[in-house]
MDAnalysis code that builds the backbone (N, CA, C; Angstrom):
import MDAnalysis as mda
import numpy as np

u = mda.Universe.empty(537, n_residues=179, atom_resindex=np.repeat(np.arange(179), 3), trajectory=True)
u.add_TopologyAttr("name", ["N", "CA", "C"] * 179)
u.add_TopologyAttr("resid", np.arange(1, 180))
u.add_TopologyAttr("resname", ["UNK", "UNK", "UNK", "UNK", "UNK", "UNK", "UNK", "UNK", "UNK", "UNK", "UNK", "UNK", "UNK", "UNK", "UNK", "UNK", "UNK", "UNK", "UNK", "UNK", "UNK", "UNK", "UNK", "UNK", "UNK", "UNK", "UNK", "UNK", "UNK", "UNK", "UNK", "UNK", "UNK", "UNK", "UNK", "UNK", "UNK", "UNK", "UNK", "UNK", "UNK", "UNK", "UNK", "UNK", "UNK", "UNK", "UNK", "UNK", "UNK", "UNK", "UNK", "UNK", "UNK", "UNK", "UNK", "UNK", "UNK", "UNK", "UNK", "UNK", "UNK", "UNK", "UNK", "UNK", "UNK", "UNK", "UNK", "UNK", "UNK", "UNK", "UNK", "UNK", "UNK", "UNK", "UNK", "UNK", "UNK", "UNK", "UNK", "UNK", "UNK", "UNK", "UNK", "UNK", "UNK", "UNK", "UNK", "UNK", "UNK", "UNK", "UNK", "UNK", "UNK", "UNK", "UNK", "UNK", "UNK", "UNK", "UNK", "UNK", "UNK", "UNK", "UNK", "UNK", "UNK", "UNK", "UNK", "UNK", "UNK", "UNK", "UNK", "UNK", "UNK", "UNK", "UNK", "UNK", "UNK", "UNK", "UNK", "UNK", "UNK", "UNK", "UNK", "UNK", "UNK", "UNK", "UNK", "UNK", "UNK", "UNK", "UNK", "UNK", "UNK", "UNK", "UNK", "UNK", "UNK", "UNK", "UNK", "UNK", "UNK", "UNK", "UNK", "UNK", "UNK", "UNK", "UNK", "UNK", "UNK", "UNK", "UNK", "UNK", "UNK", "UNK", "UNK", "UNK", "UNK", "UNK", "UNK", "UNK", "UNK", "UNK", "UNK", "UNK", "UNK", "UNK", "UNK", "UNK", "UNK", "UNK", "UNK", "UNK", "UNK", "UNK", "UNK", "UNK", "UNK", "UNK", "UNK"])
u.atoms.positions = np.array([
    [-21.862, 13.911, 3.457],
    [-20.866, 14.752, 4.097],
    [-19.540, 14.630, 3.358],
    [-18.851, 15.671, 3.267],
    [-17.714, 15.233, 2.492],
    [-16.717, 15.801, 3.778],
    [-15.554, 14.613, 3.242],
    [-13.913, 14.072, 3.629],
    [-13.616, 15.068, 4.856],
    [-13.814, 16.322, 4.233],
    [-12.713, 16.872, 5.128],
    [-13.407, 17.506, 6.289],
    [-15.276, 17.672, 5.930],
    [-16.022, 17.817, 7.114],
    [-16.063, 16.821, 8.178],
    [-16.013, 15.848, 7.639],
    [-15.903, 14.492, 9.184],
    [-14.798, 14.433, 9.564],
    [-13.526, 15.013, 8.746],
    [-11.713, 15.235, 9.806],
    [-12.219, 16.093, 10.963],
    [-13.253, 17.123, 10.397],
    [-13.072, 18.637, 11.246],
    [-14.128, 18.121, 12.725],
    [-15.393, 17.507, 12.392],
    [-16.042, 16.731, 12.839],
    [-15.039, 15.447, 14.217],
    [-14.138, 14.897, 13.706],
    [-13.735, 13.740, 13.863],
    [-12.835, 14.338, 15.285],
    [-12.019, 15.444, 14.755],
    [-11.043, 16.259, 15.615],
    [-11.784, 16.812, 16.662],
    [-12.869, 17.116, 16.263],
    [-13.728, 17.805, 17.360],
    [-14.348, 16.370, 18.427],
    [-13.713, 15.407, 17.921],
    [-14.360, 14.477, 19.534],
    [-15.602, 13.701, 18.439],
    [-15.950, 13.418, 17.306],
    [-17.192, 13.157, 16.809],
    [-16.842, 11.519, 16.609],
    [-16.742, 10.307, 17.124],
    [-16.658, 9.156, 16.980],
    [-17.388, 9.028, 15.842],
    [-18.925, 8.809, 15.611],
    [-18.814, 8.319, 14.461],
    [-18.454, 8.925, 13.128],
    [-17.936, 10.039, 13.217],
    [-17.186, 10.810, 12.108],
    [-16.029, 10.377, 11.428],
    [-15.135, 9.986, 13.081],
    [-13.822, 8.917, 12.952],
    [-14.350, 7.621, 12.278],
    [-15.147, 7.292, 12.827],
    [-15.847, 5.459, 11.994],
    [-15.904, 5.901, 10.475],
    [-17.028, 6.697, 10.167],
    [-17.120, 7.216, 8.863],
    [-16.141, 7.161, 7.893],
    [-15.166, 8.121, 8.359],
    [-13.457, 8.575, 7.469],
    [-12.667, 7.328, 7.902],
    [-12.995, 6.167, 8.734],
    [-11.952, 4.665, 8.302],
    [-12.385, 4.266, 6.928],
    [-13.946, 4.368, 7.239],
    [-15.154, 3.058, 6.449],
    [-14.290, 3.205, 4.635],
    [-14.749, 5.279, 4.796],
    [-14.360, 5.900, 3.444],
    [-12.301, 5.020, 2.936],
    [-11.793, 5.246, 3.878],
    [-10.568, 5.046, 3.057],
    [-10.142, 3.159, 3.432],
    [-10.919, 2.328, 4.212],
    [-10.605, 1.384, 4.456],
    [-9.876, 0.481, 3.649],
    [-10.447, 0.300, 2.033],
    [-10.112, -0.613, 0.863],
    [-8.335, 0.068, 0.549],
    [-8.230, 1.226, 0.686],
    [-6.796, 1.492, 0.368],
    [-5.974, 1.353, 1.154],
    [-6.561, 1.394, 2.901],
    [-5.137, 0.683, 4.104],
    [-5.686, -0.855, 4.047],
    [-6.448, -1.389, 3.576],
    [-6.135, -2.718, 3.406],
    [-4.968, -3.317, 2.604],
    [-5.164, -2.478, 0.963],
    [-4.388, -2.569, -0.304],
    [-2.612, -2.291, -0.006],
    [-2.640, -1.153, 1.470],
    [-1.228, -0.799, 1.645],
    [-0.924, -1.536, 2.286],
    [-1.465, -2.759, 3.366],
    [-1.432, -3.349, 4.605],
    [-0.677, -4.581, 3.514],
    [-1.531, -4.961, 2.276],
    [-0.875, -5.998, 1.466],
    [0.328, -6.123, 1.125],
    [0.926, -4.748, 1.085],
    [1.679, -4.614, 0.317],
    [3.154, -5.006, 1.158],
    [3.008, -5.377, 2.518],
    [3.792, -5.564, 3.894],
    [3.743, -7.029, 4.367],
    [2.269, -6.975, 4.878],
    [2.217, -8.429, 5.216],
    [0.905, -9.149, 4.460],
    [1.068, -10.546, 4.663],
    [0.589, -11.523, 4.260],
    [-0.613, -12.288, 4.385],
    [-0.496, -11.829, 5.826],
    [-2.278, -12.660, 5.949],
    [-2.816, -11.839, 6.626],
    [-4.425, -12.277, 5.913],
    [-5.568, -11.108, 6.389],
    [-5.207, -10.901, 7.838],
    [-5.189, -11.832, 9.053],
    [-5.671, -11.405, 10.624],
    [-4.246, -9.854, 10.537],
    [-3.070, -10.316, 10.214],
    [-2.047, -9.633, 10.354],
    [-2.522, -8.054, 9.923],
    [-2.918, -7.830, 8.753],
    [-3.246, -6.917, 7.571],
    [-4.744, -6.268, 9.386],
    [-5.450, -7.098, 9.181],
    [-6.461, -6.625, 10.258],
    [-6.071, -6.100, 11.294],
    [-4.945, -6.464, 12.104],
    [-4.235, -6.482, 13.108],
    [-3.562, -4.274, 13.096],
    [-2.740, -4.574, 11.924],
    [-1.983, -3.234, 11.453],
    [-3.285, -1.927, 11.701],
    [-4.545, -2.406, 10.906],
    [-5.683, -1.301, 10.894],
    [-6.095, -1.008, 11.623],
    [-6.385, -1.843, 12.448],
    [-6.950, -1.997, 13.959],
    [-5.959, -0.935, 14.996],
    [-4.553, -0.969, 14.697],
    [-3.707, -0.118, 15.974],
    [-3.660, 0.931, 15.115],
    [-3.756, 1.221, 14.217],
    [-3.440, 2.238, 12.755],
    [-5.088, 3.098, 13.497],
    [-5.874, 2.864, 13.128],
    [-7.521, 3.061, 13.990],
    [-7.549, 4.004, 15.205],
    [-6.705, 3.084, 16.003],
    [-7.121, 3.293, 17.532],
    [-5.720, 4.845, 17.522],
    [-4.621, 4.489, 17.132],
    [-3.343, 5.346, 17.181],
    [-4.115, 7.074, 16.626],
    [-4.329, 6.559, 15.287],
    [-5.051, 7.675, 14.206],
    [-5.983, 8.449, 15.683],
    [-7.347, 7.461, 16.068],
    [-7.962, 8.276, 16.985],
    [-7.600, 9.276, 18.133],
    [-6.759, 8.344, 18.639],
    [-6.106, 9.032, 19.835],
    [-5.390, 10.483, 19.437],
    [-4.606, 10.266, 18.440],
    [-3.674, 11.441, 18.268],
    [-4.307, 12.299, 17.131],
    [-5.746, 12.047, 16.853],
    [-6.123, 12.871, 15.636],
    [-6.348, 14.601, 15.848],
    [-6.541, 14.962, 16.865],
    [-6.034, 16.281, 17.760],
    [-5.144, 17.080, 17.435],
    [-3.484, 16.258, 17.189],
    [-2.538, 16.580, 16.592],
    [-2.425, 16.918, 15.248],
    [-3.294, 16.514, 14.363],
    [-2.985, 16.665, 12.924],
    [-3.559, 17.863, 12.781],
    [-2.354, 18.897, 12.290],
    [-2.276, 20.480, 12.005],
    [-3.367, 20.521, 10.511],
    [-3.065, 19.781, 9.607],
    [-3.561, 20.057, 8.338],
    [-4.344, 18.844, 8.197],
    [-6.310, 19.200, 7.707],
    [-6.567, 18.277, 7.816],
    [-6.549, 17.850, 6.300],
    [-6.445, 18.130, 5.394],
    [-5.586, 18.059, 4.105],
    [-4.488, 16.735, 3.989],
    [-4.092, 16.724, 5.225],
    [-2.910, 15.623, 5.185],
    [-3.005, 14.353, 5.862],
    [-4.529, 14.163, 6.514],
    [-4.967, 13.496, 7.284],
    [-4.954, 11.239, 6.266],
    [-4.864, 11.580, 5.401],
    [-4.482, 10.215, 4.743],
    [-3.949, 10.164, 4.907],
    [-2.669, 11.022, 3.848],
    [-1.211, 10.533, 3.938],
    [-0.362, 10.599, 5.665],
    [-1.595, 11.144, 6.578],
    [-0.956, 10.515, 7.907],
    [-0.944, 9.441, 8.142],
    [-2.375, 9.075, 8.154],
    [-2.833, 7.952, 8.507],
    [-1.923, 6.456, 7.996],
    [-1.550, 7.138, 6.447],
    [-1.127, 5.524, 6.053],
    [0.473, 6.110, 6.557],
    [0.850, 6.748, 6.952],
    [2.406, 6.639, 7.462],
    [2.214, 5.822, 9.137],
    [1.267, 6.261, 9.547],
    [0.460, 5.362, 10.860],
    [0.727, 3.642, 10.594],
    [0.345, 3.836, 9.728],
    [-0.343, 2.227, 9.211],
    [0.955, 1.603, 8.627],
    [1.923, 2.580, 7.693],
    [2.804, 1.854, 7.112],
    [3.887, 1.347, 8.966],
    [4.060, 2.464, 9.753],
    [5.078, 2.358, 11.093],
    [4.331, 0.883, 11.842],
    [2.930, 0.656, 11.190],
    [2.371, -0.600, 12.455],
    [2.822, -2.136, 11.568],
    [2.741, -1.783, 10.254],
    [3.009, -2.959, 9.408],
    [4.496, -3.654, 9.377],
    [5.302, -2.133, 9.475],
    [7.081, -2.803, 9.811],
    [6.657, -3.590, 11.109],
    [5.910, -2.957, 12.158],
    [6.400, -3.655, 13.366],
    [5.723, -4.832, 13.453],
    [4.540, -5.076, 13.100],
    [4.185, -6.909, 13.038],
    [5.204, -7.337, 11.871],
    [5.457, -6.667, 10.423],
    [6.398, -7.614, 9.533],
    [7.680, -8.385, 10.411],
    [8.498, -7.170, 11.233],
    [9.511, -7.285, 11.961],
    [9.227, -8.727, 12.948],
    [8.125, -8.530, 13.795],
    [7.878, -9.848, 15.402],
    [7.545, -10.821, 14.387],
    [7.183, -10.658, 13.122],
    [6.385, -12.505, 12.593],
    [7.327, -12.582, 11.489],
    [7.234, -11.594, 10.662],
    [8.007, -12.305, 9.231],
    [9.159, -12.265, 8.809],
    [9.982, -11.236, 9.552],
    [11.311, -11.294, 9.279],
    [11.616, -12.488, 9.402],
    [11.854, -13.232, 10.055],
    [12.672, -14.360, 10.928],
    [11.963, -15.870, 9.870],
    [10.839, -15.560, 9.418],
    [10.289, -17.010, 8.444],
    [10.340, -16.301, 6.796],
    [11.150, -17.522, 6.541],
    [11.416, -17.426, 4.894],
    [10.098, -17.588, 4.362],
    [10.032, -16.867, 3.163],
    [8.504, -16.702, 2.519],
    [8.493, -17.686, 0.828],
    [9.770, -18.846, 1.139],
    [9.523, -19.702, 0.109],
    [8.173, -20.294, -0.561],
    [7.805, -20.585, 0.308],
    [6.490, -21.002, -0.394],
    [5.673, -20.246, -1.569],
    [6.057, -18.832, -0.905],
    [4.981, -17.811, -1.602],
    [5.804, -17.591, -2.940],
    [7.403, -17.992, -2.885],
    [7.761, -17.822, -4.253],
    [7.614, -18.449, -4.974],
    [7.445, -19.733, -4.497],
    [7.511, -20.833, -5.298],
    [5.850, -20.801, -6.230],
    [5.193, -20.096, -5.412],
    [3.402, -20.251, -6.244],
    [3.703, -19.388, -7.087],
    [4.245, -17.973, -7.077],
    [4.490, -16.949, -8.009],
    [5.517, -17.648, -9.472],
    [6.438, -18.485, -8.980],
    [7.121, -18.681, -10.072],
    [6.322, -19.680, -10.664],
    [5.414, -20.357, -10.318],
    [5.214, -21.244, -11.102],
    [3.843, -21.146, -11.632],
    [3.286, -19.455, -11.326],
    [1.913, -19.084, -12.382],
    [2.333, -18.709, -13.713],
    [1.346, -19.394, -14.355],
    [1.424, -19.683, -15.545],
    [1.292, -18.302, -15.930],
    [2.545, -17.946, -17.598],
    [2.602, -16.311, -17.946],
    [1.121, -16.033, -18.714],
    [0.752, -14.885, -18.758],
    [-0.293, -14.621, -19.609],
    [-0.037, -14.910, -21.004],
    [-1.701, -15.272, -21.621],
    [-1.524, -15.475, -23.022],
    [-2.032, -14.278, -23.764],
    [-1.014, -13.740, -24.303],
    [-1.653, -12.450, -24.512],
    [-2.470, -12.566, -26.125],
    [-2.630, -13.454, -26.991],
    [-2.774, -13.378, -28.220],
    [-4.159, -13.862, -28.435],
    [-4.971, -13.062, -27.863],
    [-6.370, -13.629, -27.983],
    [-7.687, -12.213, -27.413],
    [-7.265, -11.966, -26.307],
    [-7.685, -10.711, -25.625],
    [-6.745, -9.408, -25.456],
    [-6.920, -8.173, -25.365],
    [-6.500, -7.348, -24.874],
    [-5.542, -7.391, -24.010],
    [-4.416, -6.554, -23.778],
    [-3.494, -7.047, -22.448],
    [-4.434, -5.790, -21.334],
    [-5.038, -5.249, -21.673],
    [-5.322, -4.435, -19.987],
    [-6.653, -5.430, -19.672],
    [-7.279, -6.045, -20.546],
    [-8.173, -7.350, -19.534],
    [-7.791, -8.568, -19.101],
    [-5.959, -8.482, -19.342],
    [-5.510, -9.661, -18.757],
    [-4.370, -9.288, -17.924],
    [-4.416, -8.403, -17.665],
    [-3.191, -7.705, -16.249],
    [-3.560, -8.170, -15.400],
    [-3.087, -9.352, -14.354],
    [-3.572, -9.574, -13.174],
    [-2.527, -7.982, -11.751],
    [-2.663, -7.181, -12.118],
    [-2.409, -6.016, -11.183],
    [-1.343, -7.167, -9.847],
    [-1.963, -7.501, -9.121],
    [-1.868, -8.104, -7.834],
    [-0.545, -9.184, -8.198],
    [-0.633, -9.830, -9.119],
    [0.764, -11.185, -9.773],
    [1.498, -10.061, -10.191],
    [1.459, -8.816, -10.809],
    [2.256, -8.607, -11.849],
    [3.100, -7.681, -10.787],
    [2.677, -7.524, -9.314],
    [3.417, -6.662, -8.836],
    [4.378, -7.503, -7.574],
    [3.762, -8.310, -7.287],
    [4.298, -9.277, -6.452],
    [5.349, -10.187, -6.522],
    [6.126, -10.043, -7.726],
    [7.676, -9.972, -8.237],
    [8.454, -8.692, -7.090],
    [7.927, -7.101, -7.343],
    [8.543, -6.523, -6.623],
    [8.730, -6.519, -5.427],
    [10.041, -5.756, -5.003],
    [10.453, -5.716, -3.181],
    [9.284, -4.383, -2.540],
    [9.011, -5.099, -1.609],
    [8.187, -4.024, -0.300],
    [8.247, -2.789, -0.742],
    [9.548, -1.988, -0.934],
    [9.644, -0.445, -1.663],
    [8.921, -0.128, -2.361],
    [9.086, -1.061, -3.512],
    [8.540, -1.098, -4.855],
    [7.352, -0.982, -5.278],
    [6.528, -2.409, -4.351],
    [5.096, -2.781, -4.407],
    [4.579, -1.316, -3.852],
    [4.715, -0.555, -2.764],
    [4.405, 0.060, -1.835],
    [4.241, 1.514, -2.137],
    [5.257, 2.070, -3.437],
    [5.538, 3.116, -4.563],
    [4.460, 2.875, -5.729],
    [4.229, 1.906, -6.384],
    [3.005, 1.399, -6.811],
    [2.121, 1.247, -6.405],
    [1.757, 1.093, -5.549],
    [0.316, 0.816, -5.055],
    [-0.123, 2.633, -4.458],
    [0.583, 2.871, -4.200],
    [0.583, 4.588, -3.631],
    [0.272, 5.056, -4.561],
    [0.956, 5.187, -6.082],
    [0.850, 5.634, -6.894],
    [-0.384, 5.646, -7.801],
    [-0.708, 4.191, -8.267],
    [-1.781, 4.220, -9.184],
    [-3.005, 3.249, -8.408],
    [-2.566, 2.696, -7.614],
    [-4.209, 2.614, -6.536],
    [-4.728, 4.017, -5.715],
    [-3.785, 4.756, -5.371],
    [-3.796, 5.633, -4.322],
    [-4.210, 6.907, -4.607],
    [-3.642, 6.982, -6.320],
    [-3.769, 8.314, -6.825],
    [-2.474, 9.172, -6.191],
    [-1.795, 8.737, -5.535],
    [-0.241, 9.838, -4.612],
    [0.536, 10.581, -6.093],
    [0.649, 11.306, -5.980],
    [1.728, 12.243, -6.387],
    [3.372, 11.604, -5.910],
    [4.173, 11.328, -7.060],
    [5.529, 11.528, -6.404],
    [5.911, 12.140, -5.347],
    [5.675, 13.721, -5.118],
    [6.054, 14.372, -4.126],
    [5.040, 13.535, -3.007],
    [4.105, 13.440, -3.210],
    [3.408, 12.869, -2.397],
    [3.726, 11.816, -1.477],
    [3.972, 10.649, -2.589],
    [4.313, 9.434, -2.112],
    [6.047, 9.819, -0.988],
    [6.428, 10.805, -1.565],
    [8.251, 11.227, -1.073],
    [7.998, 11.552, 0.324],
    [6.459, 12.210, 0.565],
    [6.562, 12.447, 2.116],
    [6.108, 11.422, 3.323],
    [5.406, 10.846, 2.232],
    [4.930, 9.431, 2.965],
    [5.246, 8.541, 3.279],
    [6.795, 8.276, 2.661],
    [8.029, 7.200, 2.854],
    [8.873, 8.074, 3.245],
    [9.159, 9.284, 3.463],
    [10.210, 9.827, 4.262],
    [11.292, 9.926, 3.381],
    [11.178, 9.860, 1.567],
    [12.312, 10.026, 0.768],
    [12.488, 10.726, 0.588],
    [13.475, 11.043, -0.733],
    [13.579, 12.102, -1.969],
    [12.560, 11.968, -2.769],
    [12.176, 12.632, -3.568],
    [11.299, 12.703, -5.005],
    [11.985, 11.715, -6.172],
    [13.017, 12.390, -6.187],
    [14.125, 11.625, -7.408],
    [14.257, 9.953, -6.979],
    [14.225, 9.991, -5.688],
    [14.680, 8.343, -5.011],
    [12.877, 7.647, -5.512],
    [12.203, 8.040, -5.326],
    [10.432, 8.078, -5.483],
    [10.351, 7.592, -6.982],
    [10.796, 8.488, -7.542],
    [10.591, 8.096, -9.166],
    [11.760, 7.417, -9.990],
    [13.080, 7.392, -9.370],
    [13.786, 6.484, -9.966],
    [12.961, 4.938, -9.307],
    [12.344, 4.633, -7.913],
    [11.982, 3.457, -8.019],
    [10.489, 3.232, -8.228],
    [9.881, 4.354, -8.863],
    [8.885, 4.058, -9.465],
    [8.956, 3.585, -10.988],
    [9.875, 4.219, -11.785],
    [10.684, 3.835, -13.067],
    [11.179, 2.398, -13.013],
    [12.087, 2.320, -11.926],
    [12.757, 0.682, -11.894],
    [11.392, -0.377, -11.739],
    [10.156, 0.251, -10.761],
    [9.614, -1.076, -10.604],
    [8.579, -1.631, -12.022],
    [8.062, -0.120, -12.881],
    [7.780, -0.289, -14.165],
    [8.484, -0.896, -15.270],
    [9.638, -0.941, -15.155],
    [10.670, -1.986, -15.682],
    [10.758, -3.202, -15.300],
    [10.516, -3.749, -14.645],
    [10.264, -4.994, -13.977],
    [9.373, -5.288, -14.318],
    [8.268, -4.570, -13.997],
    [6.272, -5.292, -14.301],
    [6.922, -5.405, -15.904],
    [7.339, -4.445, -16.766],
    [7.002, -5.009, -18.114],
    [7.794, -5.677, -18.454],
    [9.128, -5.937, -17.774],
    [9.829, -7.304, -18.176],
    [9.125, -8.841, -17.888],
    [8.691, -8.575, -16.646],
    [7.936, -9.982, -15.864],
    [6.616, -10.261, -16.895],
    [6.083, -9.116, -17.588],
    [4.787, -8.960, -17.919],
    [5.126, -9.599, -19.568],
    [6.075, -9.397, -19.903],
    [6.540, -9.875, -21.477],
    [7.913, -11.259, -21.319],
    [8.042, -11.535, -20.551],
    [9.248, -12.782, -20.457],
    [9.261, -13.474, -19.378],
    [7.698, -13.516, -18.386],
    [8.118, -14.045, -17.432],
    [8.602, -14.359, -15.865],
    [9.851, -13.602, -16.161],
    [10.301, -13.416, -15.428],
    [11.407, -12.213, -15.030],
    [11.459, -12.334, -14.175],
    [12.916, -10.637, -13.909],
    [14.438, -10.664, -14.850],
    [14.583, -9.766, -15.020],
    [16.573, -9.935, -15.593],
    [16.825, -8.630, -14.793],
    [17.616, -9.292, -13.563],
    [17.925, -8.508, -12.487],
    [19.592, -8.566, -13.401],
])
């Protein structure tokens, strides 16, 4: 069955249609869930009301064309609100301290695209950043795309899609950031 028959399916009341179209996009609201918070139950937690929210109100969605980039605006509104009750308030030292102290790649032996760790090389960047990236080239999003899905500009979209590519290849060749 394809995508947009199990939305039409799904809207029409079809539960396991809705199960189906999570199963299909699950690995990418996990990947966006990362990109917020920290530990799996939390990340589980976001999908789970992201799930149940999506179901309830899937009725509402005019275009089923747009039914992802709803969903993860769903998912991104559930991730502020657990980041907000758990992680605002606890410093995430620890987690810097493991990042600063992985060892840089050696690039003079293999290829650098079989030694990109993707996941380290982005985890220097801020929430925006990671979140513009991961949209982008996990997600496949379009700038304009990603602009409606964060509620930006286009220009705001790709100037910090530009800035955070400046970063990965500074971090990626020295290390570390020159903020």
């Amino acid at each position: 069955m394809i995508f947009e028959e199990l939305i039409i399916q799904a809207k029409s009341g079809n539960k396991e249609a809705f199960t189906e179209l999570i199963l299909h996009i699950s690995n990418d609201l996990y990947k966006i869930g990362k990109t917020r918070l920290y530990e799996d139950s939390d990340i589980n937690d976001a999908i789970q009301e992201t799930m149940i929210k999506a179901y309830k109100n899937l009725k509402k969605l005019k275009e089923i064309s747009n039914f992802k980039s709803w969903i993860i605006k769903i998912l991104i509104n559930e991730c502020n609100k657990i980041y907000i009750k758990k992680y605002k308030k606890e410093k995430l030292i620890e987690k810097i301290k493991t990042a600063e102290n992985i060892n840089r790649i050696d690039n003079s032996t293999t290829s650098i695209d079989s030694k990109i760790n993707f996941e380290l090389l982005i985890d220097k960047l801020n929430h925006e950043e990671k979140l513009i990236v991961i949209l982008y080239y996990n997600n496949k999003y379009s700038c304009s795309e990603i602009a409606e899905i964060l509620n930006m500009n286009i220009n705001t979209v790709k100037s910090r899609l530009k800035r955070a590519k400046e970063k990965v290849k500074k971090y990626y060749n020295g290390g570390v950031f020159y903020e």
